[in-house]
DOKOL-301708 format. One record per residue: residue in one letter; y, z, x of N, C-alpha, C, O in turn. Coordinates in steps of 0.2 Angstrom, whole numbers, m for minus. Atoms other than C-alpha are relative to their C-alpha. Last residue first. Layout:
a/Y/Z/X/Y/Z/X/Y/Z/X/Y/Z/X
...
//
This chain:
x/m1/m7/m3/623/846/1330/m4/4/m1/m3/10/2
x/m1/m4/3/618/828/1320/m1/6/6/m7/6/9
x/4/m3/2/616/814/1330/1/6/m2/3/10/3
x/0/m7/m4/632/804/1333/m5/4/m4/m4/4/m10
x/m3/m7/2/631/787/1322/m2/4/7/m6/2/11
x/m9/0/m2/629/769/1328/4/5/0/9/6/3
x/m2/m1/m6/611/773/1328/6/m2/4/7/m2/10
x/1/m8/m2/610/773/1310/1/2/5/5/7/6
x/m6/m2/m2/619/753/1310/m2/9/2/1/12/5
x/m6/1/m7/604/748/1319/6/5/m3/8/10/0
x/3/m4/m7/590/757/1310/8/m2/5/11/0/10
x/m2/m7/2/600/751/1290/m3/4/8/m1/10/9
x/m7/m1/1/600/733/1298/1/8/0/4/11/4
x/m3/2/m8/583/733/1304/6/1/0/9/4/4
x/2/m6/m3/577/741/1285/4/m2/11/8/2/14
x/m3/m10/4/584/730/1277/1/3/4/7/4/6
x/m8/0/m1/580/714/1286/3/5/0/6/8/5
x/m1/m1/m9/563/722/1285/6/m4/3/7/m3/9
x/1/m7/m1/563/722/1267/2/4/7/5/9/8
x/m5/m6/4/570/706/1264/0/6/3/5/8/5
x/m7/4/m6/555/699/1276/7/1/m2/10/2/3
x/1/m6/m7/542/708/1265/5/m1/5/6/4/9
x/0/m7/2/549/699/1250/0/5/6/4/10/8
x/m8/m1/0/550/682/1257/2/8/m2/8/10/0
x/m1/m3/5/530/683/1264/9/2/m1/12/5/3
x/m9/1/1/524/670/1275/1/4/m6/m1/2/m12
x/m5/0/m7/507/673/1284/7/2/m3/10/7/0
x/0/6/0/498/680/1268/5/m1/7/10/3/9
x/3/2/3/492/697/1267/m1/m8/m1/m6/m10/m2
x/m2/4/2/505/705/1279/m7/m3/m6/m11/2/m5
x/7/4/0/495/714/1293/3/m2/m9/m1/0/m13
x/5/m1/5/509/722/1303/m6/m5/m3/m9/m9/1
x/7/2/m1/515/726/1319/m1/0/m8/m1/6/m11
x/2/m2/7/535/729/1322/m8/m7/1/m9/m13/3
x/5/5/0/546/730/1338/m6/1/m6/m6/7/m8
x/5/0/6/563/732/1337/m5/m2/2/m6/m8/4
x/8/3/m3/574/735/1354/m5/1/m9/m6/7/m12
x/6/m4/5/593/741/1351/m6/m8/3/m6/m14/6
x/5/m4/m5/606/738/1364/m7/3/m5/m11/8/m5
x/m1/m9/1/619/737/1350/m6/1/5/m8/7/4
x/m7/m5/2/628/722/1356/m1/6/m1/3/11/0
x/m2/m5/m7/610/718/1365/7/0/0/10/0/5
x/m7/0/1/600/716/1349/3/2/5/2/8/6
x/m3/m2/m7/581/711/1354/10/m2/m4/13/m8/m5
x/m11/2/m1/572/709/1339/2/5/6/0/10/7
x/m3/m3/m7/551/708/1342/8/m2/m1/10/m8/0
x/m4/m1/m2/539/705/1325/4/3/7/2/8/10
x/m1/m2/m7/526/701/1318/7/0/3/9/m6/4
x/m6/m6/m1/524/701/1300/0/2/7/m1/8/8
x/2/m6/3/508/690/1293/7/8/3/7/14/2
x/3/m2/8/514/677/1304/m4/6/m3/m6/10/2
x/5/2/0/525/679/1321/m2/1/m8/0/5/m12
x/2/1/7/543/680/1323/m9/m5/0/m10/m11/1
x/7/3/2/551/684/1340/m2/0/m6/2/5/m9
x/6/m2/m1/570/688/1338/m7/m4/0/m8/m9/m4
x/4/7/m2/588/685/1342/m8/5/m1/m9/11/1
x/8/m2/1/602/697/1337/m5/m5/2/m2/m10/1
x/4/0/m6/621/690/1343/m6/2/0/m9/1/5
x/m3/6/m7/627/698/1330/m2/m1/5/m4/4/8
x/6/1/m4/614/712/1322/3/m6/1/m1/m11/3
x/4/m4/m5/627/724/1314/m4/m3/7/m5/m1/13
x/7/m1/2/638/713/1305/m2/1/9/0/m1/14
x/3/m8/0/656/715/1306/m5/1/m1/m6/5/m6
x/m8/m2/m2/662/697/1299/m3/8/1/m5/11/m4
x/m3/1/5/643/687/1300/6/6/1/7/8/7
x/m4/m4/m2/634/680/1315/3/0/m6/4/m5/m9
x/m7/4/0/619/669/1312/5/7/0/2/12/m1
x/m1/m1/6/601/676/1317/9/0/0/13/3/4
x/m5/0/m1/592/668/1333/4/2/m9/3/m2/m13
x/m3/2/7/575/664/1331/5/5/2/2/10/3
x/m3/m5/4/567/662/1349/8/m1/m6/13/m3/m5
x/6/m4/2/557/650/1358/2/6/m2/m1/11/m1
x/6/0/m3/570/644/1367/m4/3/1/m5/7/6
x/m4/1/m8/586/646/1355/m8/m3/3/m11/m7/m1
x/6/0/m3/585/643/1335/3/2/10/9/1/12
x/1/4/m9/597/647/1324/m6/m1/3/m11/3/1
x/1/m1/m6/595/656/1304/0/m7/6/m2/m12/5
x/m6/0/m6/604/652/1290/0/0/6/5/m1/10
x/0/m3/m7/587/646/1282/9/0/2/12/m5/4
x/m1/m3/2/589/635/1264/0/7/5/3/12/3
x/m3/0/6/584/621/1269/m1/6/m1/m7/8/0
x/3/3/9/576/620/1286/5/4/m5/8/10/m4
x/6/1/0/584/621/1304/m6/m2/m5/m10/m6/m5
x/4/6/0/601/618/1303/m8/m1/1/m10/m6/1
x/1/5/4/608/633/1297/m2/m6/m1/m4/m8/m6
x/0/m4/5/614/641/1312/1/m5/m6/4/m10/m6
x/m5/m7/0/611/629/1327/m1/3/m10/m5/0/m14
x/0/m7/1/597/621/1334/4/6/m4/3/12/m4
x/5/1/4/600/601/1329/m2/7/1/m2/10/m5
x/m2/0/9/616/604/1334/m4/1/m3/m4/4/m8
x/0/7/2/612/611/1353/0/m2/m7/m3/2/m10
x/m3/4/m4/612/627/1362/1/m7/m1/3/m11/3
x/0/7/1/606/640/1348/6/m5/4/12/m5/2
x/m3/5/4/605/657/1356/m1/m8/m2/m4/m11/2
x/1/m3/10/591/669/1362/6/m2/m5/6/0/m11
x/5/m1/3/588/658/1378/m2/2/m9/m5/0/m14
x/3/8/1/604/655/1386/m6/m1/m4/m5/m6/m7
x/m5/2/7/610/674/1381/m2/m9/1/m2/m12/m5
x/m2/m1/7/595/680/1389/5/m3/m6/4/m3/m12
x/5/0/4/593/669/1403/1/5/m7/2/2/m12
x/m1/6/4/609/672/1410/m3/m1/m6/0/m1/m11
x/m5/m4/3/605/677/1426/1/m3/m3/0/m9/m2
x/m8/1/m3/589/669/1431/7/3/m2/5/6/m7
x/m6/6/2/575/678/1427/5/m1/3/9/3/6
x/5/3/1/562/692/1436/4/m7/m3/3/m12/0
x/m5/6/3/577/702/1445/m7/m5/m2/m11/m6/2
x/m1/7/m2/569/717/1453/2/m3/m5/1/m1/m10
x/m6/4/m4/576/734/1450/0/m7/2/5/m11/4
x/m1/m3/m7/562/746/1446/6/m3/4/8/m2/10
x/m4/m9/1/568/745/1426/m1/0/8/4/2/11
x/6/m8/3/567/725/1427/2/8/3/6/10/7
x/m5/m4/m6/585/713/1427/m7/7/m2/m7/12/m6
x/6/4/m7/576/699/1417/0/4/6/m3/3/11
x/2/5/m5/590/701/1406/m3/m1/3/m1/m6/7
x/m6/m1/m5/592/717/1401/0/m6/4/m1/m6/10
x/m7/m2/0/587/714/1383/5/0/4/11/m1/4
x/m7/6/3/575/703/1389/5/3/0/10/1/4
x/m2/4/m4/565/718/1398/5/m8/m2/10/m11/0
x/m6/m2/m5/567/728/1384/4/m1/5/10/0/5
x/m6/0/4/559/717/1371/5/2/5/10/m1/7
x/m1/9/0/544/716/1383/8/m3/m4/11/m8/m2
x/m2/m1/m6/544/735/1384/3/m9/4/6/m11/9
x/m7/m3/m1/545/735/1366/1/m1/5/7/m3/6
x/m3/5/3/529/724/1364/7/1/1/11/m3/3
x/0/5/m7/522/736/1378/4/m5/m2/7/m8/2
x/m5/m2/m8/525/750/1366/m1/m3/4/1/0/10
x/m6/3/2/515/740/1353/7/3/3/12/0/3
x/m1/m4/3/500/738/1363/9/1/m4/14/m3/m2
x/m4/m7/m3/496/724/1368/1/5/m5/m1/4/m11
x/1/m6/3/487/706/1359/2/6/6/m1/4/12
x/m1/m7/m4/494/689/1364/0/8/m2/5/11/m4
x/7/m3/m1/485/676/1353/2/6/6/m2/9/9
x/m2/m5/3/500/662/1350/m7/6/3/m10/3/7
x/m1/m2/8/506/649/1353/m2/6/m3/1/9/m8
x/m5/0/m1/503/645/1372/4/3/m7/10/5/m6
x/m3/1/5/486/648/1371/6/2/m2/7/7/m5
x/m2/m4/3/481/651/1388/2/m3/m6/5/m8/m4
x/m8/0/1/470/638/1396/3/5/m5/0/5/m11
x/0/6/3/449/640/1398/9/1/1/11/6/5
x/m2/1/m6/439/653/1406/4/m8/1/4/m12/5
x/3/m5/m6/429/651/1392/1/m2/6/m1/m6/9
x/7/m1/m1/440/640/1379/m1/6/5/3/9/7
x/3/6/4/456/638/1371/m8/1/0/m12/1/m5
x/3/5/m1/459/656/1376/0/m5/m4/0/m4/m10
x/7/5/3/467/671/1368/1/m7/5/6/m10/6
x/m3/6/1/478/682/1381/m6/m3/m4/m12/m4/m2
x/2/5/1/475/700/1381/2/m6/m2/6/m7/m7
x/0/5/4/486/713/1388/m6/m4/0/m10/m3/4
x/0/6/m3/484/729/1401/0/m5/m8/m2/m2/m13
x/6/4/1/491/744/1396/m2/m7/2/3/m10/5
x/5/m6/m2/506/756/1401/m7/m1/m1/m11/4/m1
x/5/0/5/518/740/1402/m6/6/2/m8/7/7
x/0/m7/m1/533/745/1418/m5/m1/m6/m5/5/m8
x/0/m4/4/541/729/1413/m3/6/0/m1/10/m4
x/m4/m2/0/538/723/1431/6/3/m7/12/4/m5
x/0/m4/m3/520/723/1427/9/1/4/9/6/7
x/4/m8/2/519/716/1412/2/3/5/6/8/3
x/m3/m3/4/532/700/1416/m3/8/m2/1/13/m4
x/m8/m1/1/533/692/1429/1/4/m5/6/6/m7
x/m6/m1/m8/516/695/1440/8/1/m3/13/4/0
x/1/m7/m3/506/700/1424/8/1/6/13/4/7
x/m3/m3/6/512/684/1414/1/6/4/6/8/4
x/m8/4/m2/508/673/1430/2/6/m4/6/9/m1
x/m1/m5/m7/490/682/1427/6/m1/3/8/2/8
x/1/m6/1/490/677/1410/0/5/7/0/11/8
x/m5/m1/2/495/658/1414/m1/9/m1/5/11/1
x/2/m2/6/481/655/1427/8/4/m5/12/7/m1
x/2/m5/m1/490/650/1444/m2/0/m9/2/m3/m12
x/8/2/m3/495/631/1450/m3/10/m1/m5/13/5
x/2/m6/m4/514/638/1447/m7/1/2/m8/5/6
x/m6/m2/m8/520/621/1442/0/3/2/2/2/8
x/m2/5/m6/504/616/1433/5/3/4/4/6/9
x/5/m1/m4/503/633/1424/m2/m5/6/m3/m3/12
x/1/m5/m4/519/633/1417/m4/1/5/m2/3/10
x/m4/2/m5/515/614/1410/3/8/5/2/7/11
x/2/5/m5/501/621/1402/5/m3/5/4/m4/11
x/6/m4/m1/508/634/1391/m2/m3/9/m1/0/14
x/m4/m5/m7/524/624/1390/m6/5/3/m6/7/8
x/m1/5/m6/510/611/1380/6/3/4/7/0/9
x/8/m1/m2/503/627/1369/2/m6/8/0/m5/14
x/0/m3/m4/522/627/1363/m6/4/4/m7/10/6
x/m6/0/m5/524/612/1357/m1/8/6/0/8/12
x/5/4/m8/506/613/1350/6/m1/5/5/m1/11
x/3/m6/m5/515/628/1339/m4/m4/6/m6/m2/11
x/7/1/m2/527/617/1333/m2/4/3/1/7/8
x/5/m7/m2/542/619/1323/m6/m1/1/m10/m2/m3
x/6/m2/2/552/604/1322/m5/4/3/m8/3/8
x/4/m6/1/571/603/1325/m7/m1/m5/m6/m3/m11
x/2/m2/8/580/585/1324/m6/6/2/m12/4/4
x/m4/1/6/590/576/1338/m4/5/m8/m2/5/m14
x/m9/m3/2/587/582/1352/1/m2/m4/5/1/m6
x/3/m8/m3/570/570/1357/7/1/1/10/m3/3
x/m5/m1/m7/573/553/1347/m1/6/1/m3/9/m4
x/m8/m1/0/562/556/1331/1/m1/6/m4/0/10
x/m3/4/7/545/551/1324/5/2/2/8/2/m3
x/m6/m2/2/533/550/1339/5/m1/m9/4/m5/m14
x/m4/3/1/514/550/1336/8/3/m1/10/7/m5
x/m6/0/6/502/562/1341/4/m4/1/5/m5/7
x/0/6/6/487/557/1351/5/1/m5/5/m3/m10
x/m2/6/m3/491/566/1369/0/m5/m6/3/m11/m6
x/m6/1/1/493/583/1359/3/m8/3/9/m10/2
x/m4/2/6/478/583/1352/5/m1/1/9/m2/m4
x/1/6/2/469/579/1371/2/0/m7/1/m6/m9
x/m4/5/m3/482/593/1377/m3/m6/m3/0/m10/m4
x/m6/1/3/472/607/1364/5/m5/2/9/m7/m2
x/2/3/10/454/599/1367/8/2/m4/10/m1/m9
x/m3/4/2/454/602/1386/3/m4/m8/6/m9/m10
x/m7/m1/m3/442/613/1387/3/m6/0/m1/m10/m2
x/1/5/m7/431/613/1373/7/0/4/13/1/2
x/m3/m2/m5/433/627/1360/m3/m3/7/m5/0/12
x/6/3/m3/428/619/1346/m2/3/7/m8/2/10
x/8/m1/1/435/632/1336/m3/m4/6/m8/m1/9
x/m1/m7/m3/454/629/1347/m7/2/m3/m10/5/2
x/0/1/m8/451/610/1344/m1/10/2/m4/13/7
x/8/3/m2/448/613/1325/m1/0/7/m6/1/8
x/5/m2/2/464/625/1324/m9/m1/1/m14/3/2
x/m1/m5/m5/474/612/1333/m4/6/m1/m8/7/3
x/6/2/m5/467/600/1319/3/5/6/m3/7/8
x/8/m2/m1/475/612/1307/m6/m3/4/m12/m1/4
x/3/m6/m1/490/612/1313/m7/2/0/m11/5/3
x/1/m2/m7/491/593/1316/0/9/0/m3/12/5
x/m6/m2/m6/490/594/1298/m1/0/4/m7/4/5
x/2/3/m8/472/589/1291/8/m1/2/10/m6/4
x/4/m4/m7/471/598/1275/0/m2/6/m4/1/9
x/7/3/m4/475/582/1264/m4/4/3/m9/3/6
x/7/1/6/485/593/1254/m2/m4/2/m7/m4/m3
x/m3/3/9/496/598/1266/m5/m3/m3/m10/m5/0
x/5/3/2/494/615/1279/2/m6/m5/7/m5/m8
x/4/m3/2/510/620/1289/m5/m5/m4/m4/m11/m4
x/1/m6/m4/515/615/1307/m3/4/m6/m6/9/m5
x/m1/m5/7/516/599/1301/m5/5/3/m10/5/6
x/6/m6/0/519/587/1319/2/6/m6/7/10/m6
x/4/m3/7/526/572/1325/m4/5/m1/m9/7/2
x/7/0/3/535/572/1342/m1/1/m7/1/7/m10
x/1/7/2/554/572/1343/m6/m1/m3/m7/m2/m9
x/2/6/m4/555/584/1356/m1/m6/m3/m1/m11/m1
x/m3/7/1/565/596/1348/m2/m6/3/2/m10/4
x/5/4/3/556/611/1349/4/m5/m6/5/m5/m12
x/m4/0/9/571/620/1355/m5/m4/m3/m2/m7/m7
x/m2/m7/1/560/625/1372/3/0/m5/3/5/m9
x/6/m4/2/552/609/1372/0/5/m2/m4/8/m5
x/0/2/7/569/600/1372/m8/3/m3/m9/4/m9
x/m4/m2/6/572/610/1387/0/m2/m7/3/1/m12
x/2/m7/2/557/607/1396/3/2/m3/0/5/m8
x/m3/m6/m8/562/588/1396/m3/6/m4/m5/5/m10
x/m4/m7/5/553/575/1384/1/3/5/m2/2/11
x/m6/0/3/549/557/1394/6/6/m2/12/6/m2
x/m1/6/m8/532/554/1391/8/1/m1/11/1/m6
x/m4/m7/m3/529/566/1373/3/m2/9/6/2/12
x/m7/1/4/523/552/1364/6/6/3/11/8/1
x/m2/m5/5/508/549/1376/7/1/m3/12/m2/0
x/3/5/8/509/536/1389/m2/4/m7/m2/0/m12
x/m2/5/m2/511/550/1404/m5/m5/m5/m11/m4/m7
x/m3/3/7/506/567/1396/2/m8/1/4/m11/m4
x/7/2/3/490/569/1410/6/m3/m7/5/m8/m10
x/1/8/1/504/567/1422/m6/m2/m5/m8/m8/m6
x/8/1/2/506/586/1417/2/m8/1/6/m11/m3
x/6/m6/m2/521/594/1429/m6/m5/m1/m10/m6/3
x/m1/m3/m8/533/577/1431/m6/6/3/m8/6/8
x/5/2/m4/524/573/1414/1/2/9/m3/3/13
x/7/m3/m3/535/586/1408/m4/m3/2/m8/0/6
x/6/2/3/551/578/1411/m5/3/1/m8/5/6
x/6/2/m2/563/590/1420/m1/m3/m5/1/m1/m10
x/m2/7/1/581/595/1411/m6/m5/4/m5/m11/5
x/2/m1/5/575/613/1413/m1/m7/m6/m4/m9/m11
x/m6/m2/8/577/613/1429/m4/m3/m4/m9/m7/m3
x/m7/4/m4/566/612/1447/6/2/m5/10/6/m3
x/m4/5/4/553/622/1441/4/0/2/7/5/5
x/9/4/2/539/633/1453/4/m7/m6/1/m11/m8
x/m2/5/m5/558/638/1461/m6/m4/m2/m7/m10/0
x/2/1/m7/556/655/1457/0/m7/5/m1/m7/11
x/m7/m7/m2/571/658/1443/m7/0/8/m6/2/13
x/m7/1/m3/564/642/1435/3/5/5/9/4/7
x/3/4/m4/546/650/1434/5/m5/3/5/m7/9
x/m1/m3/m9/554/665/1429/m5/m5/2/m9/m3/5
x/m5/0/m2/562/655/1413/m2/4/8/2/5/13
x/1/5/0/545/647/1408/8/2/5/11/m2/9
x/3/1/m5/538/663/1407/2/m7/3/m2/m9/8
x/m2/m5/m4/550/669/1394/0/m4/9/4/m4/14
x/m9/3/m2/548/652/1384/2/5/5/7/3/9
x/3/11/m4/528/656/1385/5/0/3/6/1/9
x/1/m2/m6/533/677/1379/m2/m8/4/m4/m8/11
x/m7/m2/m4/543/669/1365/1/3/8/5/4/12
x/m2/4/0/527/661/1357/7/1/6/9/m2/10
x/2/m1/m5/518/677/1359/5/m9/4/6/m11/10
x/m6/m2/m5/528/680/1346/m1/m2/5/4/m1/8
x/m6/4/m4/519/668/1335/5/2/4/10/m2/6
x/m1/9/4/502/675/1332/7/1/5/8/4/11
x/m7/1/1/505/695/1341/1/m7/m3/7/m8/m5
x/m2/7/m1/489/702/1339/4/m2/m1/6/m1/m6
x/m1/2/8/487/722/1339/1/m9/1/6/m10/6
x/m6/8/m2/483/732/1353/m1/m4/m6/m5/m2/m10
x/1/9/1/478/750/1349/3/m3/3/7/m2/7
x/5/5/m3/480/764/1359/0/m5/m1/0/m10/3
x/m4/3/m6/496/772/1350/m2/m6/6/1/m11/9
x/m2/m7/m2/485/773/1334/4/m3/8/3/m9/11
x/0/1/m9/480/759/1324/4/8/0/6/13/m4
x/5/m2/m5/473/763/1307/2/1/8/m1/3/13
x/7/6/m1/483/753/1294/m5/1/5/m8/m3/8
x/3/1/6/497/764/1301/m6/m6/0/m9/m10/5
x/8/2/m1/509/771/1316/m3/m1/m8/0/1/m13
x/7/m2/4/525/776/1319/m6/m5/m1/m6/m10/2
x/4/0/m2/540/779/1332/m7/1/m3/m10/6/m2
x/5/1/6/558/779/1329/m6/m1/3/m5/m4/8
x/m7/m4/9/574/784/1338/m7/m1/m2/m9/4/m4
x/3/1/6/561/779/1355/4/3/m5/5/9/m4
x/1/m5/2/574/776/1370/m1/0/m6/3/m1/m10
x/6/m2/m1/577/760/1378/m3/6/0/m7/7/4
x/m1/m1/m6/595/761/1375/m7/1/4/m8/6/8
x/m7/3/m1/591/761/1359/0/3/9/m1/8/13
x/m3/m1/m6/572/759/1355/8/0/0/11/m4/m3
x/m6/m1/0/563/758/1338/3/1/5/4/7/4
x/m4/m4/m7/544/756/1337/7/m3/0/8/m9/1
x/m7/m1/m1/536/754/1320/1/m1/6/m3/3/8
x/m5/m1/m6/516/748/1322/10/m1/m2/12/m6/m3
x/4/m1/m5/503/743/1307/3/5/5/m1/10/6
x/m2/1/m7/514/739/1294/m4/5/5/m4/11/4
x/6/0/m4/506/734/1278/2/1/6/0/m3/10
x/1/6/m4/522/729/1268/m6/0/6/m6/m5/10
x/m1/4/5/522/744/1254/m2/m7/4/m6/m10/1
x/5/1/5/516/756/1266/m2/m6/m4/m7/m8/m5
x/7/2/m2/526/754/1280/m5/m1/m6/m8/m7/m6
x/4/8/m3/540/753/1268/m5/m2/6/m6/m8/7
x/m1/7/5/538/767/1259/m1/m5/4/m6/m8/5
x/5/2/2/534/777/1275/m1/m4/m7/m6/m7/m7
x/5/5/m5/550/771/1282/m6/0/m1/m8/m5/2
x/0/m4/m6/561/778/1265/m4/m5/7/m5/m11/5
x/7/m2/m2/564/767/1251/0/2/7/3/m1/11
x/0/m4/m7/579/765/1239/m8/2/3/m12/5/m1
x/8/m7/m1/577/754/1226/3/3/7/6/0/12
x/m3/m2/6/593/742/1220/m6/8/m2/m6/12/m6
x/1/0/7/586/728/1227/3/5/m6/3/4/m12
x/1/6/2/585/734/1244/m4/m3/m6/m10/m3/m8
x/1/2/7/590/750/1249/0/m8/1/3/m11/5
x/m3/7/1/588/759/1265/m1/m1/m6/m5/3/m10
x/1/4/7/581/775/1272/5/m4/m1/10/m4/3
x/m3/6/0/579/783/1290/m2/m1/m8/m7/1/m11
x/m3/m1/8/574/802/1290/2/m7/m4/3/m7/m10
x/6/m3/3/563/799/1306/1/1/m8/m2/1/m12
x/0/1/6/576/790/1313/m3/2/m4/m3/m1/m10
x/4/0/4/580/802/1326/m1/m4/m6/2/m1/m11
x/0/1/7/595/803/1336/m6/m3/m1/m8/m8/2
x/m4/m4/m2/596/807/1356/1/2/m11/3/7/m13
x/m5/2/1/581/794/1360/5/8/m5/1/12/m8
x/0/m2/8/563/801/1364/12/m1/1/15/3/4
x/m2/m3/5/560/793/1381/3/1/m5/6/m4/m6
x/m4/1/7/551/777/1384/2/7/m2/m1/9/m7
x/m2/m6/3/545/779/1403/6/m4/m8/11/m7/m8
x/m6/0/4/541/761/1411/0/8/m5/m4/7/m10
x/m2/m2/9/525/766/1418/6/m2/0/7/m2/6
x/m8/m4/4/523/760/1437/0/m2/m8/0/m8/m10
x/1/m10/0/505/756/1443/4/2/m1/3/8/m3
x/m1/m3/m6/503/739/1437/0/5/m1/m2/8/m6
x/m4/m5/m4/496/731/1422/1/1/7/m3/0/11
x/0/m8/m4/484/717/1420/6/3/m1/10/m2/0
x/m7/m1/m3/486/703/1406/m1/6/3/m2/11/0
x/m4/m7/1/467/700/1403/8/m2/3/9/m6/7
x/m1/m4/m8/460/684/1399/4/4/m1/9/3/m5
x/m8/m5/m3/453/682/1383/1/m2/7/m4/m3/10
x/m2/0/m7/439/671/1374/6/2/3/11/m2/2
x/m1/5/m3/437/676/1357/0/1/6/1/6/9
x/4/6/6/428/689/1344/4/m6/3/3/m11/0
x/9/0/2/430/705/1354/m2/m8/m4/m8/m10/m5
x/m1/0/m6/450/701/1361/m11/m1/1/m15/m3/5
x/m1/6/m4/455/698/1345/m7/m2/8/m10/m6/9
x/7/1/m3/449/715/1341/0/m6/m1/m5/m8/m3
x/2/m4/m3/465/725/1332/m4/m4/6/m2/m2/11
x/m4/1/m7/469/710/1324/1/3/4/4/1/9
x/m1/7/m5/453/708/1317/7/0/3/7/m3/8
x/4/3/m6/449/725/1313/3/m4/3/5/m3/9
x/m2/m4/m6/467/725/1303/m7/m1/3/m7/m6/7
x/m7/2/m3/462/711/1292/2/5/6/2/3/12
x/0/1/m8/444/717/1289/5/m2/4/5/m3/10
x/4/m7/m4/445/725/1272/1/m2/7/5/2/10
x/m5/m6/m3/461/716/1265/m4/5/3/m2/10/4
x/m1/m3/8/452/698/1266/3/7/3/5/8/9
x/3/m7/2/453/688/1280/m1/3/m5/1/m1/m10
x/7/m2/7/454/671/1282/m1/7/0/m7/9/0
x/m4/4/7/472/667/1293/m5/m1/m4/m4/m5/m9
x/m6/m6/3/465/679/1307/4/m5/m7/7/m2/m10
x/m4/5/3/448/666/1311/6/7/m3/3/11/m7
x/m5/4/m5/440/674/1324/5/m1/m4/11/1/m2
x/1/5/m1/433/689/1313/4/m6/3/10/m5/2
x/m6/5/m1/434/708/1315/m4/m7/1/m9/m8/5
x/m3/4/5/421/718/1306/5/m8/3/5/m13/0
x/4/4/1/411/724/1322/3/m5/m5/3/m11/m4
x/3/6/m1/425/729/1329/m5/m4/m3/m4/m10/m2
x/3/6/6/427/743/1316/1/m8/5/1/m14/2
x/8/1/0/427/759/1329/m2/m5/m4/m8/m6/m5
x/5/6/6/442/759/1333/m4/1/m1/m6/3/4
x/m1/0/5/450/773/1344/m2/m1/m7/m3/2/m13
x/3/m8/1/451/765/1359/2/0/m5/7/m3/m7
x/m6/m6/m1/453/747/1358/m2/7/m1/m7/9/m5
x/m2/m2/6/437/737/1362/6/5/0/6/10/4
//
C-alpha cells in the first residue's frame, strides 16, 4: 500500500469507472486490486536538487483568465506537478492526496517506457535491428495479420493491423475486448486477441493507435531477452536512473506478461527521473550508457509520412515517434523538438532537450480525454519553459 494512504480499500480494478470518490484510491492502489510485479530499485538515488529559479510564483493565461498552479492543480485534478531543468526541481507539488510517497498509474505512458526498453534491448544485442520481423521473436504471431510487421512499424504503430482504440456503439472495439482478456486474466489472452485481428492497411502506410500494438513489443522484448519485462525494466531503466522507489507493473495474469500499454505506477519523481534519463539519451547519471546513441532524437521524432506533423488524425498538428508524441515546431517556440508520453485522465512525461526541461504531471482527469484540460497544460508547459529561460531574481 503507498505510504500515507489509508483508502486502499476504495480502489477498484477498473480505472475508466470510477466516480470522483474513489478515482484517486484507485490510482494510488493499482498495485492492491491487480496482479503486479515489482520494478526494484537500486542502491544509488539520482539526487534532484532545488533548481536556481523557483516557479512557485508561476502563472499563465488561457482564454483570457489568468491562473496561478494552484489554480490549475485544482481546476484540472492534478495529483503530482514536477518541473526539472537541468534535472533540477524549479517546481514541486502535490494534490488529490498523494504526497511524495505515493505511486500513482501511469495508463498510456507506460507506453513510452515499452518503446524505451525496446531501445536497450537493441543497444545490448537481445535485437538484431529494428527492421526485424516480430515473429523472428514470437513464432506464436506466424499466420496471424501481423506475420511480416518489423519492430519499427510497431514502434510508430503503423503495422497495418485492424484495431479501435476507442469504444463504438457496438461496444466491442478491440479495445474493449483487450480489456475482457485483461479481466479474464488468463495467461495468454492478450497475444491470443492479437493473433485474430484482421489486416486493413500495408504496414507504413497509415498510423493507428493501438494499445495491443503496444502489449505485443511487451512480449516481443521479453522473447529476446528471455527475462520478465519488469525486471528487464529494473536492470535498464530504474536502477540506472537513480529511482528512490521500486515500480509496479500491472499484469495480464498471476505471474503473467507485463502490460505493455499501460499499468506502470512510481512515484512521480521517478516519472521525472525516467524523463531525465531520455533527455540525456540513455547516457545514465552513474555513467553507463543504457541506449544506443541517438535514441532520443530517433525515438521522440516523426521518421516516416504517415508519423509526421499533422498526419495523424484530423485536426491534431501533432507527430508521432516510437511510442512517443512529438509536438510540431513553430518560428521561436519554446517547446521545438519537445516529445512527450501521454496517458488518459492527464498523464503525463515532456522531455524538451533545447531547453533541458523535464515535465512530469499526475492527474485524475474525470474522463480520459479532456480538450480543455489539455489547453491548460499546453499553457501552463509553455509559460514553465519559457520562465526558466529567465535569470532568477537577486
Amino acid at each position: 500500500m503507498n505510504r500515507g494512504d489509508t483508502d486502499a480499500e476504495r480502489a477498484i480494478p477498473n480505472f475508466w469507472d470510477t466516480t470522483p470518490e474513489n478515482q484517486a484510491p484507485t490510482f494510488r492502489n493499482q498495485d492492491q486490486v491487480w496482479p503486479v510485479r515489482v520494478i526494484r530499485r537500486g542502491e544509488a538515488v539520482r539526487p534532484l536538487p532545488p533548481h536556481a529559479r523557483s516557479l512557485a510564483d508561476l502563472t499563465f493565461e488561457v482564454g483570457g483568465v489568468r491562473l496561478s498552479v494552484s489554480d490549475y492543480m485544482a481546476r484540472r485534478r492534478t495529483a503530482g506537478l514536477l518541473i526539472l531543468k537541468h534535472g533540477e526541481i524549479a517546481l514541486e507539488r502535490y494534490g488529490m492526496g498523494n504526497v511524495p510517497e505515493s505511486r500513482w498509474v501511469s495508463c498510456s505512458t507506460a507506453k513510452s517506457i515499452t518503446a524505451t526498453l525496446v531501445g536497450a534491448a537493441l543497444h545490448d544485442g537481445a535485437i538484431g535491428s529494428l527492421d526485424d520481423r516480430c515473429e523472428q521473436y514470437l513464432p506464436r504471431m506466424r499466420g496471424s495479420a501481423y506475420e511480416g510487421v518489423t519492430i519499427r512499424n510497431l514502434l510508430r504503430m503503423c503495422s497495418g493491423v485492424a484495431w479501435r482504440e476507442e469504444d463504438d456503439a457496438d461496444g466491442r472495439s478491440e479495445s474493449f475486448q483487450l480489456g475482457q482478456a485483461m479481466v479474464s486474466r488468463q495467461p495468454g489472452s492478450v497475444l491470443d486477441l492479437l493473433c485474430k485481428l484482421p489486416r486493413a492497411h500495408p504496414q507504413g502506410t497509415v498510423f493507428n493507435y493501438s494499445s495491443g500494438e503496444s502489449c505485443l513489443i511487451a512480449a516481443l522484448v521479453v522473447a529476446a531477452t528471455g527475462r520478465p519485462l519488469a525486471d528487464y525494466c529494473a536492470e535498464k531503466i530504474w536502477r540506472p536512473a537513480g529511482m528512490e522507489a521500486d515500480g509496479y507493473w500491472q499484469l495480464e495474469s498471476e505471474d503473467g506478461l507485463e502490460l505493455g500499454g499501460l499499468g506502470v505506477s512510481a512515484r512521480l519523481r521517478d516519472f521525472g527521473r525516467f524523463g531525465q534519463l531520455i533527455l540525456e539519451d540513455g547516457e545514465a547519471f552513474s555513467g553507463r550508457r543504457v541506449l544506443p546513441p541517438g535514441w532520443r532524437d530517433l525515438a521522440g521524432q516523426p521518421d516516416s509520412a504517415a508519423t509526421g506533423f499533422g498526419r495523424l488524425m484530423p485536426g491534431s498538428p501533432a507527430g508521432y515517434g516510437y511510442h512517443w508524441w512529438a509536438v510540431p515546431p513553430l518560428p521561436g517556440g519554446v517547446n521545438n523538438g519537445a516529445f512527450s508520453a501521454r496517458g488518459d485522465f492527464g498523464q503525463f512525461i515532456v522531455v524538451n532537450p533545447a531547453e533541458q526541461v523535464v515535465i512530469a504531471i499526475q492527474s485524475a482527469w474525470r474522463q480520459p480525454h479532456d480538450s480543455d484540460a489539455e489547453l491548460e497544460t499546453v499553457a501552463m508547459i509553455r509559460a514553465a519553459v519559457s520562465a526558466l529561460r529567465t535569470e532568477p531574481a537577486s
